[in-house]
C-alpha positions in Angstrom: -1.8 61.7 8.0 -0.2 59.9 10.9 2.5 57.5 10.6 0.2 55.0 12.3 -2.7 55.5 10.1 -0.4 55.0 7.0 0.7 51.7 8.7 -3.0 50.9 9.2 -3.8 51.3 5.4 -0.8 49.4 4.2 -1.7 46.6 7.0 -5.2 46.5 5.2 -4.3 46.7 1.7 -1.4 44.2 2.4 -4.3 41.7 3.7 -7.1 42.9 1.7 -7.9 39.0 0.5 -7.7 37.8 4.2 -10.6 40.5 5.2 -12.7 39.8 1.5 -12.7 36.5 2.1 -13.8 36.7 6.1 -16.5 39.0 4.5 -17.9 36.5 1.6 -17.7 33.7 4.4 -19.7 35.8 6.9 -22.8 36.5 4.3 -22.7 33.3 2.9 -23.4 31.9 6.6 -26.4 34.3 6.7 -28.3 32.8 3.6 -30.9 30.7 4.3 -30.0 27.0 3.9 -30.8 25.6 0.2 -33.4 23.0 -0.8 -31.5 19.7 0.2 -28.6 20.8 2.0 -28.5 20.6 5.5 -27.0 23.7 7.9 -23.9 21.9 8.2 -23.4 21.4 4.5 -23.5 25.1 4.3 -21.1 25.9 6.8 -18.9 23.3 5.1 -19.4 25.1 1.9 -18.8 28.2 3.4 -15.1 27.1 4.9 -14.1 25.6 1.4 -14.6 28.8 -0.4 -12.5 31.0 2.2 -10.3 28.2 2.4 -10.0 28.2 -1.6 -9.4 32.0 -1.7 -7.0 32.3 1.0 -5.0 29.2 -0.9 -5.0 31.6 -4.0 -4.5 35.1 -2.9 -2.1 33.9 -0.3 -3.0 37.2 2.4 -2.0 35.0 5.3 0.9 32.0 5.5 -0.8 28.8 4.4 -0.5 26.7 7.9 -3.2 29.7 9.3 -5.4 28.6 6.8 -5.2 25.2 8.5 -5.6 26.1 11.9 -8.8 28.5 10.5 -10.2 25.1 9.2 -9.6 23.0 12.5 -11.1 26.3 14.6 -14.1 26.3 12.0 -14.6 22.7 12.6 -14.7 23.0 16.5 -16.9 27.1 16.6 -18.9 27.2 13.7 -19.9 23.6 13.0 -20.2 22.7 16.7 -17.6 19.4 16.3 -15.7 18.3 19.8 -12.1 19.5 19.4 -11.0 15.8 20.1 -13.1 14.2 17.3 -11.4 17.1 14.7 -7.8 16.2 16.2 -8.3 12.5 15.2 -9.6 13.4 11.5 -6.3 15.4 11.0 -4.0 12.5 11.6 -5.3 10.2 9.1 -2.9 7.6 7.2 -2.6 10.2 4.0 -1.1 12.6 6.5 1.5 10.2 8.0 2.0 9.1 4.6 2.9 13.1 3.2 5.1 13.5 6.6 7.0 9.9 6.5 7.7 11.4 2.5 9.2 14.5 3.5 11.2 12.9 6.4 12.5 10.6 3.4 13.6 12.8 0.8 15.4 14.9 3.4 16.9 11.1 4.7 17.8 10.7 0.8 19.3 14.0 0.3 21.6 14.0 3.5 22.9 10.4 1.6 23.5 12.7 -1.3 22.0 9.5 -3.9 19.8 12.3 -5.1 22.9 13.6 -7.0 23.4 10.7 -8.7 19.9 10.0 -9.9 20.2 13.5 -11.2 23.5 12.3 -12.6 21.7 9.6 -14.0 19.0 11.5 -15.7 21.0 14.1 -17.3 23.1 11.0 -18.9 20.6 10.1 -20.8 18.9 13.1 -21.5 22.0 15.9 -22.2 21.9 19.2 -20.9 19.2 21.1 -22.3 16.7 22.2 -19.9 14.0 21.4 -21.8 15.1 17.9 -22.6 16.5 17.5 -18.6 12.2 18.7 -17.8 11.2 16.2 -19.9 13.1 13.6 -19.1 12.1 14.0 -15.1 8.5 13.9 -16.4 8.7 10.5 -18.3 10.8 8.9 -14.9 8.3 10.3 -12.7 5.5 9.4 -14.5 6.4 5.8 -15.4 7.4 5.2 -11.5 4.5 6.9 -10.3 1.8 4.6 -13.3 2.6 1.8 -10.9 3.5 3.2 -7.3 1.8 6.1 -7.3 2.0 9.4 -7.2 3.2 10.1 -3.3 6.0 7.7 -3.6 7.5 9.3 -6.5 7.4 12.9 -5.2 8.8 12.0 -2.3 11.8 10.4 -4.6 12.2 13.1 -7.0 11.9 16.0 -5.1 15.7 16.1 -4.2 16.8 15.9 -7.8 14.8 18.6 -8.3 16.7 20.7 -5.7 19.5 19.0 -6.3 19.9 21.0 -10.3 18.1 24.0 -8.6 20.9 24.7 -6.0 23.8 23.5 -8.0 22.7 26.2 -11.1 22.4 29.1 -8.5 22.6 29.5 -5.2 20.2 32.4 -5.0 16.7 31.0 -5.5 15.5 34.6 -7.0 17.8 33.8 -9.8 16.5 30.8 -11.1 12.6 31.2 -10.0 10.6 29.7 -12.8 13.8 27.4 -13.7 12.7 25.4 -10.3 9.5 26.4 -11.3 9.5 23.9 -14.6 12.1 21.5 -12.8 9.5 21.1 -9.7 6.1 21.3 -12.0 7.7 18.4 -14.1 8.2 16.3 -11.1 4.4 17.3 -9.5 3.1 16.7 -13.3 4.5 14.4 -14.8 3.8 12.1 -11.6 -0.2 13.5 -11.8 -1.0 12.6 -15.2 0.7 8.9 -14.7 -1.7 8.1 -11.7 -5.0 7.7 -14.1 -2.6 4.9 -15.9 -3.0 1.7 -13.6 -5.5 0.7 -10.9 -2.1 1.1 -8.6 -1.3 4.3 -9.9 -4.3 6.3 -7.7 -6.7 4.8 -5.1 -9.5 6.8 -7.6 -8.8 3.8 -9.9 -9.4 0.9 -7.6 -12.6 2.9 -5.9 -14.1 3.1 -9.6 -13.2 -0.6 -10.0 -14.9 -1.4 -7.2 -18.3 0.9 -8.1 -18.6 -1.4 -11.9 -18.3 -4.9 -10.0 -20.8 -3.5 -6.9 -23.4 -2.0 -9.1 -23.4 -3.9 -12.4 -22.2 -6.9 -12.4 -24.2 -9.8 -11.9 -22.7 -13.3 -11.8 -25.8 -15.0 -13.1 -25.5 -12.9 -16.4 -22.3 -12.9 -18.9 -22.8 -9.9 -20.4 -22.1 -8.1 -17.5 -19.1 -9.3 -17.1 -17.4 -6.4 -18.9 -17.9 -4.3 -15.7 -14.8 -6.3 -14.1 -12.3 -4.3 -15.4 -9.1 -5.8 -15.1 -5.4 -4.3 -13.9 -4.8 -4.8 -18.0 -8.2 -3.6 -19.3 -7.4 -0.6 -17.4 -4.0 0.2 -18.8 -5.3 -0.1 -22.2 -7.7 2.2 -22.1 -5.7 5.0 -20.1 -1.7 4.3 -20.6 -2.0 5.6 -24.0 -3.4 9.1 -22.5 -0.6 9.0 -20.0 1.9 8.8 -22.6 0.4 11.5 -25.0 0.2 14.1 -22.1 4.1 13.7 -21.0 5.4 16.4 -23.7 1.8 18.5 -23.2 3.1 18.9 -19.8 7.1 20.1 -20.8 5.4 22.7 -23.6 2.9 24.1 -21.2 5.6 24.7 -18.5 7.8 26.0 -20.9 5.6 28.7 -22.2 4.3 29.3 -18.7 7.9 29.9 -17.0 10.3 30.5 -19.5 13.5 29.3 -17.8 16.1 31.7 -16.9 18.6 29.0 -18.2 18.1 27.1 -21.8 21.2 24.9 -20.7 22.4 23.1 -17.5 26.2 23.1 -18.1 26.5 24.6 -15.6 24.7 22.6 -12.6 25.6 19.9 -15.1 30.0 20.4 -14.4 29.1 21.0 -10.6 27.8 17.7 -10.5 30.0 15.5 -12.7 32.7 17.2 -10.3 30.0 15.9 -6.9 29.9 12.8 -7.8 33.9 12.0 -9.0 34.9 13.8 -5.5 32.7 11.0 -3.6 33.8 8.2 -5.7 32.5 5.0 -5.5 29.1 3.8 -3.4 30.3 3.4 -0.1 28.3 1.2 2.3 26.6 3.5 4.2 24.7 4.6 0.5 24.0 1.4 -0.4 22.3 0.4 3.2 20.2 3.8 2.3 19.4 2.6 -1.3 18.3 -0.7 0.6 15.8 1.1 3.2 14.4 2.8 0.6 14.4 -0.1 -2.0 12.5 -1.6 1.3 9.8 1.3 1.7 8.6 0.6 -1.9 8.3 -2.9 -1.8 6.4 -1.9 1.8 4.0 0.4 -0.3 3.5 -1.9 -2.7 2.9 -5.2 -1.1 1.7 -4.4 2.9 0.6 -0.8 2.4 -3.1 -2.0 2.1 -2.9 -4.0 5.6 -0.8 -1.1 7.5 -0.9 2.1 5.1 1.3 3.9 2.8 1.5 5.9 5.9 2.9 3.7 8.1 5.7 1.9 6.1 6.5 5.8 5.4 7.0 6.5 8.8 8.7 3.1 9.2 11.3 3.9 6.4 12.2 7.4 8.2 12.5 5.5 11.7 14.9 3.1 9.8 16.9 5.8 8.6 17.5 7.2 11.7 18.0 3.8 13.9 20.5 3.3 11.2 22.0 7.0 11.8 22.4 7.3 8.5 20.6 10.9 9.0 19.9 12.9 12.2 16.5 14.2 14.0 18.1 17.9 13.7 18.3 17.5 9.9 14.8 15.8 9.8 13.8 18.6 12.2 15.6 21.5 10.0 14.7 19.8 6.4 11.0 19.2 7.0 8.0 21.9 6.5 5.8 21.1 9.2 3.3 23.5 8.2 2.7 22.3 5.2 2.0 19.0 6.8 -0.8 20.6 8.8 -2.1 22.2 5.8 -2.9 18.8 4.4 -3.7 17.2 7.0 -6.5 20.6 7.8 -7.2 20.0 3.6 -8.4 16.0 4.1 -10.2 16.9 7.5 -12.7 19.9 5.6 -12.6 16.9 2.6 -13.8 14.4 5.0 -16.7 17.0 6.2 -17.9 17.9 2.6 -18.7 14.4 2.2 -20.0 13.3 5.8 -22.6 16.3 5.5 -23.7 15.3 1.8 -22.5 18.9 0.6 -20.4 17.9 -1.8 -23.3 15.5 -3.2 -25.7 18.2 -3.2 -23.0 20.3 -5.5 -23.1 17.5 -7.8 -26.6 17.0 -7.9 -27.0 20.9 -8.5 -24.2 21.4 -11.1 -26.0 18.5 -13.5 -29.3 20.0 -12.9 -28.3 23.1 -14.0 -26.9 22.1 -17.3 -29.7 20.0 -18.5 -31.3 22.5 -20.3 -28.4 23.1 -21.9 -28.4 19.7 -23.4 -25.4 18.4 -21.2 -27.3 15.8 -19.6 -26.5 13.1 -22.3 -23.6 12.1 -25.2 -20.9 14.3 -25.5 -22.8 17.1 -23.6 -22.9 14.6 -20.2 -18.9 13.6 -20.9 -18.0 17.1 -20.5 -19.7 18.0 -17.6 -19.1 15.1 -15.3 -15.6 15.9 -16.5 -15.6 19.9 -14.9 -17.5 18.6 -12.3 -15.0 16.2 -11.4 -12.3 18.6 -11.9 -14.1 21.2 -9.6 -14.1 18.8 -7.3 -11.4 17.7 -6.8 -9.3 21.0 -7.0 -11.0 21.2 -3.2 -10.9 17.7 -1.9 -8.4 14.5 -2.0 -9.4 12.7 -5.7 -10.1 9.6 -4.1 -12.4 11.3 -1.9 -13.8 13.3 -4.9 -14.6 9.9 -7.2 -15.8 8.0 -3.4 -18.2 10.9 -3.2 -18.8 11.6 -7.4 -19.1 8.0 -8.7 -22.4 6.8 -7.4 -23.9 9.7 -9.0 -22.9 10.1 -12.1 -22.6 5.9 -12.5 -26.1 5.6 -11.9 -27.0 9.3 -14.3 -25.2 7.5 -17.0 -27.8 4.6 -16.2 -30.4 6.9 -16.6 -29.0 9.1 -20.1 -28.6 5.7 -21.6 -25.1 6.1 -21.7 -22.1 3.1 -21.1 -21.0 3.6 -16.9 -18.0 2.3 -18.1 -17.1 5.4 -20.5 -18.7 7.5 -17.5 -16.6 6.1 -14.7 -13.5 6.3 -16.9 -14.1 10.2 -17.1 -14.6 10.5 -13.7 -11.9 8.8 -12.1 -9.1 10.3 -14.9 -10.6 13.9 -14.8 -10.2 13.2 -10.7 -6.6 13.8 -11.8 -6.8 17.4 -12.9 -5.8 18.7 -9.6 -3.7 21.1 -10.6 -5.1 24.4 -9.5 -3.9 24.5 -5.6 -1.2 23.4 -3.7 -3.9 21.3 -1.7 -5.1 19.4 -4.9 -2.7 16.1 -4.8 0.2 15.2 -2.5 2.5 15.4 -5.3 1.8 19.3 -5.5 1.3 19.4 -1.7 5.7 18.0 -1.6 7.2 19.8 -4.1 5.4 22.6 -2.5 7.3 22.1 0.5 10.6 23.2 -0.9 9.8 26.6 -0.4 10.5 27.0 -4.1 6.9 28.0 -5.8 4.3 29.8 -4.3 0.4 29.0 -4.7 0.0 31.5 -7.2 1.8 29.5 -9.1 -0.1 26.4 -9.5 -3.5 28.8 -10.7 -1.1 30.3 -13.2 0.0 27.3 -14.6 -2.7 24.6 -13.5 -5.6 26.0 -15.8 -3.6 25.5 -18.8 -3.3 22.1 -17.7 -6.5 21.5 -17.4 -7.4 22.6 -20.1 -5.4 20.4 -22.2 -5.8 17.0 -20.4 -9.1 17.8 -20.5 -9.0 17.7 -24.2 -6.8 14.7 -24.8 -9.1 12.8 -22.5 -12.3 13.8 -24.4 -10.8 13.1 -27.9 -9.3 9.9 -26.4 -12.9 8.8 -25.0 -14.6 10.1 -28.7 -11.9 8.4 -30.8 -9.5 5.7 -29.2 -12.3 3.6 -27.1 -15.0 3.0 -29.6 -11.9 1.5 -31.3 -11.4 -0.8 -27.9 -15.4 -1.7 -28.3 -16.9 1.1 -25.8 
């Protein structure tokens, strides 16, 4: 056989996913269009399954998958190319691009090194203890920030212990594996514990007071769930998935190094060669000290995006880092694969698909008894889940929540226990690198790959799924639910 043909075959084999997918995609398009879902919903559904193959197998890089979105948007569902430019530039995307421009801002001020000297203080140098301990930082800063934020922030400590234990990343693959999954994690399962902690939270919030609560009637009062009613009921799960998260990436990964020591020397050495703060670090610990305060208190009047974008502009009018290391440091391509990711989102809601999945998926388990008690609990939880493994989870609970709110109505069962599940199983986005911003930055290191995140992320799943359940059956009734 000819040289040629060989390369052929190996060209093939190499992108065998790539052409499987195009193939499923293609027949899927020629099926007639299902009771209750209109033409466009099934070419919507048909882009999110390719999309979710190609973000598994990983055939192709993952910024083609983005353009093959925006070009299915404009060819297949007939959309004007201008309409699908403005849905990719939406405040989330500024907000995942202003990050990335910070932590490379933060890193070129070196401060990263001395959180990660910080950390390691008060955890020693064990590996697993050093995970953990970036898990329970993350996760309380992200309870109250959110999830973005803290990615953003922790993302160069990460590095940071990678680089200084090897400077060969093959060397010390599923060590940055558990250091960057306990940063993505440990940030993820904080967001379900305060309304500030995920935008699901507040959009739940806001679907008790709109569809139960009248202010003629006291009992309905308990549909206004307070910022403190909230953390009571969902804190507590926050806290008891922390070390679920450091066992589960342990036993996934297996770190080539038990101990830091090493990195650990390296950067007691770092930071005694720099001495002191100078000023130019602490007028970077003040832009950024100013960027949170931003998120936190005018982020709902400009967006998170905005102040992001605001902090990087103040970084550089302040030259404390330069547009060549913003250019160099920042993964553009994954900020188009977000940006593609919302877009597609956006369209599974505006052509009811992703309603008429829900719909479906409860349907069919009623037989099956799953369409009250326990039975219902479980399967708005997987649906959830599903979800929002394809979409943003505030889109996923914007879309989700009227439905199973008012199917709770219906099974006789408390919306309050119902909405809870929702909007914490909204949370379980751990399968692809799409699922939450926090995987979609620490991602962008060029570190893991999106195998990775299906290898580990159904084992997360799994469990959180579990502690939420046995929290819901046990803990509330205790709280009166």
């Amino acid at each position: 056989m000819a040289l040629s043909s060989w390369l052929n075959l190996y060209f093939f084999w190499e992108k065998k996913w790539f052409f499987i997918a195009m193939l499923g995609g293609a027949f899927m398009l020629q099926l007639p269009t299902p009771q209750g879902l209109s033409r466009e919903g099934l070419i919507v559904l048909t882009m999110s399954v390719v999309s979710v193959i190609l973000f598994i197998t990983e055939p192709v890089p993952l910024p083609t998958v983005a353009l093959l979105i925006i070009i299915g948007q404009v060819v297949l569902m007939g959309h004007d190319s201008t309409e699908v430019a403005k849905s990719l530039m939406t405040d989330s995307v500024l907000f995942i691009m202003g990050s990335l421009m910070l932590a490379v801002a933060v890193v070129k001020q070196k401060l990263d090194k001395r959180l990660a000297w910080l950390i390691v203080r008060m955890t020693g140098t064990q590996t697993w203890r050093v995970c953990l301990g970036i898990s329970v930082v993350s996760g309380i800063l992200a309870s109250f920030v959110g999830e973005h934020t803290v990615a953003a922030m922790m993302l160069p400590v990460g590095i940071t212990l990678i680089t200084l234990t090897s400077d060969d990343p093959r060397k010390v693959r599923n060590l940055a594996a558990v250091l960057l999954f306990s940063i993505a994690y440990g940030a993820s399962v904080a967001g379900i514990g305060t309304p500030s902690g995920g935008a699901r939270n507040a959009i739940m919030i806001g679907y008790w007071k709109e569809f139960f609560f009248d202010p003629t009637d006291p009992e309905t009062r308990k549909f206004l769930v307070s910022y403190v009613d909230w953390m009571v009921h969902a804190y507590p799960m926050f806290l008891a998935q922390v070390p679920v998260v450091t066992t589960i990436l342990f036993l996934t990964f297996r770190p080539e190094y038990r101990d830091l020591s090493r990195a650990v020397v390296k950067l007691r050495a770092v930071i005694e060669e720099e001495g002191s703060m100078k000023a130019a670090d602490w007028m970077a610990i003040g832009i950024f000290f100013l960027v949170l305060i931003g998120w936190i208190a005018i982020s709902g009047d400009i967006g998170m995006g905005t102040v992001a974008i605001a902090g990087a502009a103040a970084f550089l009018v302040a030259g404390l880092v330069g547009w060549e290391d913003i250019n160099s440091g920042v993964n553009w391509g994954v900020v188009l694969l977000y940006a593609a990711a919302i877009s597609l989102g956006l369209q599974m809601k505006e052509t009811g698909a992703a309603q008429w999945v829900a719909e479906g998926f409860l349907a069919f388990l009623s037989p099956v008894g799953a369409s009250e008690g326990f039975g219902l609990w479980v399967a708005v939880s997987a649906l959830t889940t599903g979800v929002t493994n394809v979409m943003s989870n505030g889109a996923a609970v914007a879309v989700l929540g009227p439905i199973v709110l008012k199917m709770s109505v219906a099974a006789n069962e408390s919306p309050i226990i119902i909405g809870y599940i929702t909007a914490i199983s909204s949370s379980f986005a751990y399968l692809t690198v799409v699922g939450t911003p926090a995987c979609t930055i620490v991602y962008a290191s060029g570190y893991l790959k999106a195998t990775d995140f299906l290898k580990v992320g159904w084992k997360m799943t799994v469990a959180s799924s579990v502690i939420m359940l046995v929290v819901a059956k046990i803990y509330w009734p205790l709280l009166g639910l």
